[in-house]
DSSP file (Angstrom, degrees, kcal/mol; ACC not computed):
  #  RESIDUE AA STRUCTURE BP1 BP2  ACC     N-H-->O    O-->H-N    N-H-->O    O-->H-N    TCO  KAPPA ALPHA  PHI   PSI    X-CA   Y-CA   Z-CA
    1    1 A X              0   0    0      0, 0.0    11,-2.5     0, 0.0     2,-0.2   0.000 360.0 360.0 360.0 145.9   -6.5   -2.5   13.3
    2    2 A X  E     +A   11   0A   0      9,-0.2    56,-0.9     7,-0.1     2,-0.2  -0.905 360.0 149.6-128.1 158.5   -2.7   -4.1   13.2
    3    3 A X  E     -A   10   0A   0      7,-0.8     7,-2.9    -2,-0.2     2,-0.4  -0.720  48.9 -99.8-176.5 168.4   -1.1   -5.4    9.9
    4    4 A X  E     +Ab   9  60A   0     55,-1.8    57,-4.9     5,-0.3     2,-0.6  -0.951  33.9 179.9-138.8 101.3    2.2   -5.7    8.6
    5    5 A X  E >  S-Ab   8  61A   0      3,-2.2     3,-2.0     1,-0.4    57,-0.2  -0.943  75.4 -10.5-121.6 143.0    3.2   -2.9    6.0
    6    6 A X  T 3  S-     0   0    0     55,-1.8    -1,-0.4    -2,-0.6    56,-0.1   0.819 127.1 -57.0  43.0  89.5    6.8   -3.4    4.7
    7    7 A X  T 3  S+     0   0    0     -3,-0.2     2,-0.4     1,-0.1    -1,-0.3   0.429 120.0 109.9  -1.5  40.8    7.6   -5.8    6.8
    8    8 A X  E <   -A    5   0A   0     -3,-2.0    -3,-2.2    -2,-0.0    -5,-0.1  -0.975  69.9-118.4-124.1 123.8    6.8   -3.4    9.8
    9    9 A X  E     -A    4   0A   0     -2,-0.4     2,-0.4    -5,-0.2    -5,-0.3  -0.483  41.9-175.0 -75.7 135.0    3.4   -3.9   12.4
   10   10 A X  E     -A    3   0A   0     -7,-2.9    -7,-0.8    -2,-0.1     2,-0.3  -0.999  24.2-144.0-140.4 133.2    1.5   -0.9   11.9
   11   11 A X  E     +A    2   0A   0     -2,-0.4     2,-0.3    -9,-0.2    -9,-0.2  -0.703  41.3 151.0 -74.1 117.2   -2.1    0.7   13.7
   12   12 A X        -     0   0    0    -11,-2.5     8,-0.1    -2,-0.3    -2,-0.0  -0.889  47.8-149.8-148.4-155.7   -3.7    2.1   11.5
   13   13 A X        +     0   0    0     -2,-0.3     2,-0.2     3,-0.0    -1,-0.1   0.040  60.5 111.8-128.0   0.8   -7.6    2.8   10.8
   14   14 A X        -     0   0    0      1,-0.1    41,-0.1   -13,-0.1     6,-0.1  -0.467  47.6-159.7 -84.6 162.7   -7.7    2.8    6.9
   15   15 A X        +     0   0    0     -2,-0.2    40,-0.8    39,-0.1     2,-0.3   0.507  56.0  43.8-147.0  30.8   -9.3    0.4    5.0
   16   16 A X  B  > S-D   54   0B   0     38,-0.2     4,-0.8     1,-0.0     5,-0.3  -0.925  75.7-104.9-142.9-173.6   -8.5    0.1    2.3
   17   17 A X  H  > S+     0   0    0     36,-2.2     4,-1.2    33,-1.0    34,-0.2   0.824 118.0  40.8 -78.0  -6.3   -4.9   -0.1   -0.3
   18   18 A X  H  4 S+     0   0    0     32,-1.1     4,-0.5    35,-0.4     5,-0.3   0.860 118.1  42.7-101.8 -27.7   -5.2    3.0   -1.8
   19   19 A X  H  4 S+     0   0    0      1,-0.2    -1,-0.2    31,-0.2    -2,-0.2   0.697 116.2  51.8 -84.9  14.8   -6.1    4.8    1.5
   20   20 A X  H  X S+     0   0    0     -4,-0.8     4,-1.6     2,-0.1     3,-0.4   0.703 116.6  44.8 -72.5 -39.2   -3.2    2.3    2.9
   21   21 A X  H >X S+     0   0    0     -4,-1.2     3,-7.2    -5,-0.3     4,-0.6   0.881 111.9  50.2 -62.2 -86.5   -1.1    4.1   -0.3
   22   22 A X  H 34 S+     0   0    0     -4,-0.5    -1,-0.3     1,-0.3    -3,-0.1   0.316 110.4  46.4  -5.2 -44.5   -2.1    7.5    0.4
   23   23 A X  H 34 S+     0   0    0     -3,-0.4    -1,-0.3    -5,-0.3    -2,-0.2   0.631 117.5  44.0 -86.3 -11.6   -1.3    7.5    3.9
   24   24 A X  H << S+     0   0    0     -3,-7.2    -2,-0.2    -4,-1.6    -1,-0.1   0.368 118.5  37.5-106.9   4.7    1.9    6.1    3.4
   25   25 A X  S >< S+     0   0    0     -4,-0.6     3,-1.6     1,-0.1    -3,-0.2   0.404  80.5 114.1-130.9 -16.8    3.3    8.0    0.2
   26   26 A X  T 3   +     0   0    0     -5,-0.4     5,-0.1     1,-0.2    -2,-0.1   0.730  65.5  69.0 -34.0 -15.9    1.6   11.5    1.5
   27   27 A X  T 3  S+     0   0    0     -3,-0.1     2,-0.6    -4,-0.1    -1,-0.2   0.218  87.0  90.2 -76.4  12.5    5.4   12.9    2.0
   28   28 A X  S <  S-     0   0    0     -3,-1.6     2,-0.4     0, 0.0     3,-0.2  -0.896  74.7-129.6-135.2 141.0    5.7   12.9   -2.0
   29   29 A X  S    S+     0   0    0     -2,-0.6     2,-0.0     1,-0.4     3,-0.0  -0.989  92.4  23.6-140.3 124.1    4.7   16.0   -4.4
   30   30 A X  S    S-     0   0    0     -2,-0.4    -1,-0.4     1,-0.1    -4,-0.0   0.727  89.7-137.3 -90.9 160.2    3.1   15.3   -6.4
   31   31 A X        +     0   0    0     -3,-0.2     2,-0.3    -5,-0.1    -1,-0.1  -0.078  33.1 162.1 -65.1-178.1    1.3   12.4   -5.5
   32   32 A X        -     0   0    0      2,-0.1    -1,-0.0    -3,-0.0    -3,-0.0  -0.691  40.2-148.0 178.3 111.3    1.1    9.9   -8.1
   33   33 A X    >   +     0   0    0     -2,-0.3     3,-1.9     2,-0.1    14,-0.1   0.829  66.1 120.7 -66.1 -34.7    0.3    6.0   -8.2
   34   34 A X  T 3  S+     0   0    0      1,-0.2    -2,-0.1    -3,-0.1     3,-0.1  -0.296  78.9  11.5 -37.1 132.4    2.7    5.7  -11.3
   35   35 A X  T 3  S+     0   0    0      1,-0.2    31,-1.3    30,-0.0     2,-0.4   0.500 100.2 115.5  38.1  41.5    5.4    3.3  -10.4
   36   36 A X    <   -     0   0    0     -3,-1.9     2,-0.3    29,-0.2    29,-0.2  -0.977  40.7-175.7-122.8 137.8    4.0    2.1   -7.5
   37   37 A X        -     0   0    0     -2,-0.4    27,-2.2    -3,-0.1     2,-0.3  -0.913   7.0-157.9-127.6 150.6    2.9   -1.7   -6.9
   38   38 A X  E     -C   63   0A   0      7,-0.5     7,-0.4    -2,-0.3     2,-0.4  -0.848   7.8-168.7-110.2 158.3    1.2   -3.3   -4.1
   39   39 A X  E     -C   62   0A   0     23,-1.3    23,-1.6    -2,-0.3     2,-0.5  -0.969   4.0-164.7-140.0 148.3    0.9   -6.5   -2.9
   40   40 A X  E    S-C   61   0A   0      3,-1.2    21,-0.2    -2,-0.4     3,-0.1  -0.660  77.2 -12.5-125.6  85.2   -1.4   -7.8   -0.3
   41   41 A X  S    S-     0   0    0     19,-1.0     2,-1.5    -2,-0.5    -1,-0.2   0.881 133.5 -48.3  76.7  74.2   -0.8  -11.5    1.5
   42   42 A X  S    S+     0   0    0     -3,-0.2     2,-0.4     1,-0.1    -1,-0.1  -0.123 120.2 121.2  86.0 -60.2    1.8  -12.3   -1.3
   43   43 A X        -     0   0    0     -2,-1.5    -3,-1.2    -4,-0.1    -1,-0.1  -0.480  61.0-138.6 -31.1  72.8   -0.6  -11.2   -3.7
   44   44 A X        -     0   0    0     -2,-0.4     2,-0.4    -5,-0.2    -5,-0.2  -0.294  21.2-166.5 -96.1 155.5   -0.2   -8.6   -6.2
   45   45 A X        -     0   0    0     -7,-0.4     2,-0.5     2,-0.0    -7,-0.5  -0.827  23.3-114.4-123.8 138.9   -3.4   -6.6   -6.5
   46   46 A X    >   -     0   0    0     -2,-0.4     3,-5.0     1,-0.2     4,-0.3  -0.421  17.3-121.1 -96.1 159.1   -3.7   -4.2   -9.5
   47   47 A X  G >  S+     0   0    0     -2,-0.5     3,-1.1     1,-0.4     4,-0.5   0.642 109.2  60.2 -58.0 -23.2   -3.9   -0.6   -9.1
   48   48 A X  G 3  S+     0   0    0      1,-0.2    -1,-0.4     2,-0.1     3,-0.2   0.712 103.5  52.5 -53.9 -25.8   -7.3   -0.3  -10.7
   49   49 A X  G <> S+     0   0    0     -3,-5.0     4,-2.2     1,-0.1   -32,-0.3   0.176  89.4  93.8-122.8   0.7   -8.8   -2.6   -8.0
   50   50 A X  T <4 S+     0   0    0     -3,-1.1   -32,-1.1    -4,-0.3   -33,-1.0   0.959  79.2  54.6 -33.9 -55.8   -7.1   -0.2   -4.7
   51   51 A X  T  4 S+     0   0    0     -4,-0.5    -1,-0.3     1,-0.3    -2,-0.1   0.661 118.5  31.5 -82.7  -4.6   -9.7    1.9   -4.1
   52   52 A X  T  4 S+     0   0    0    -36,-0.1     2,-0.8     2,-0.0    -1,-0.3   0.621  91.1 101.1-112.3  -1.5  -12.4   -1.1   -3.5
   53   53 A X     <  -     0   0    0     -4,-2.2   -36,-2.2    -3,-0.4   -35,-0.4  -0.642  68.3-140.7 -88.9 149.3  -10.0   -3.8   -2.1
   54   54 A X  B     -D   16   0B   0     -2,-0.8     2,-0.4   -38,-0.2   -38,-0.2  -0.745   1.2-138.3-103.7 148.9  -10.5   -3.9    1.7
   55   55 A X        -     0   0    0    -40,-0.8     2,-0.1    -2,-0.2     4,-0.1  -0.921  21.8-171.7-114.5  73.7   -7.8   -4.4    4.2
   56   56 A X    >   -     0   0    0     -2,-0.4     3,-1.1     1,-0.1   -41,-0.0  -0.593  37.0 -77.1-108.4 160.1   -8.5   -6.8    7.4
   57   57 A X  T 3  S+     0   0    0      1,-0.2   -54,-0.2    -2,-0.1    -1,-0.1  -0.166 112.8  29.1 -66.3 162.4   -6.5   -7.4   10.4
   58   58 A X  T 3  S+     0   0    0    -56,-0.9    -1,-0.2     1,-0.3   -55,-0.2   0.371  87.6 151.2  69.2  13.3   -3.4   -9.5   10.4
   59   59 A X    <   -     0   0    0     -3,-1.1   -55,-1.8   -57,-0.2     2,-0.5  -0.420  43.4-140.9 -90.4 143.1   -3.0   -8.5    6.9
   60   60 A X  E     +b    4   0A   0    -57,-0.2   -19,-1.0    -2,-0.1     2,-0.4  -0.925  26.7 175.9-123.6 134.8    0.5   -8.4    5.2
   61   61 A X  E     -bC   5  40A   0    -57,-4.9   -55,-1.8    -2,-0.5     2,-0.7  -0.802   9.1-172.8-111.6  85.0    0.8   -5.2    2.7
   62   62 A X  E     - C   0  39A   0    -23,-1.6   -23,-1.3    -2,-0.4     2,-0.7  -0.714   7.7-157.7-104.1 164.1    4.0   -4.3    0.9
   63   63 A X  E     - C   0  38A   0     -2,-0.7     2,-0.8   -25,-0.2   -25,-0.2  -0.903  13.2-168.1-128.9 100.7    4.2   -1.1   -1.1
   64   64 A X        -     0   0    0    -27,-2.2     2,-0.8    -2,-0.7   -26,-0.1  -0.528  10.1-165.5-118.4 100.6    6.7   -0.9   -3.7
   65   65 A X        -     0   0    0     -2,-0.8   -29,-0.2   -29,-0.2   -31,-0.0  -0.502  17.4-131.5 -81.3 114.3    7.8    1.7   -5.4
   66   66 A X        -     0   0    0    -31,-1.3     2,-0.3    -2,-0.8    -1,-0.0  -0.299  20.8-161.3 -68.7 139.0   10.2    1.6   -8.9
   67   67 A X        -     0   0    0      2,-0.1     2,-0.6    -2,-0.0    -1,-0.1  -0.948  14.6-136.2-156.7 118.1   13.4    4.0   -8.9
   68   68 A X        +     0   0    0     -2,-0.3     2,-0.4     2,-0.0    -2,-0.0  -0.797  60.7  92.2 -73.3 115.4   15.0    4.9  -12.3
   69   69 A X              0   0    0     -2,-0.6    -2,-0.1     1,-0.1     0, 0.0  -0.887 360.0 360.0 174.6 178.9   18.9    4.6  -11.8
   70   70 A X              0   0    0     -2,-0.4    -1,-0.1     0, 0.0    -2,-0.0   0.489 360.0 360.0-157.0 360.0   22.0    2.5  -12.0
């Protein structure tokens, strides 16, 4: 399935946002959903609602993650 995560076209086979998150934050110990936001066509969808919202192609995702510093 192709879709647009961070403004990049990406194959991927998950299908939903947290197993969009998951695959995309796996480099990070430990993982953690804390300070992370999504939004899905514009949309922001809240983190309680990840693991059931489904994902279809053409779909635009970004995944933004909050950084303490100044």
């Amino acid at each position: 399935m192709r879709m647009t995560v961070n403004g990049e076209a990406r194959d991927t086979e998950v299908r939903t946002l947290a197993a969009l998150w998951a695959a995309e934050t796996a480099h990070l110990e430990p993982p953690s959903r804390r300070g992370f936001a999504i939004a899905l066509n514009g949309e922001v969808v809240r983190a309680a609602h990840w693991d059931d919202t489904i994902i279809d192609e053409g779909d635009r995702v970004e995944i933004i993650r909050a950084v303490a510093g100044g």
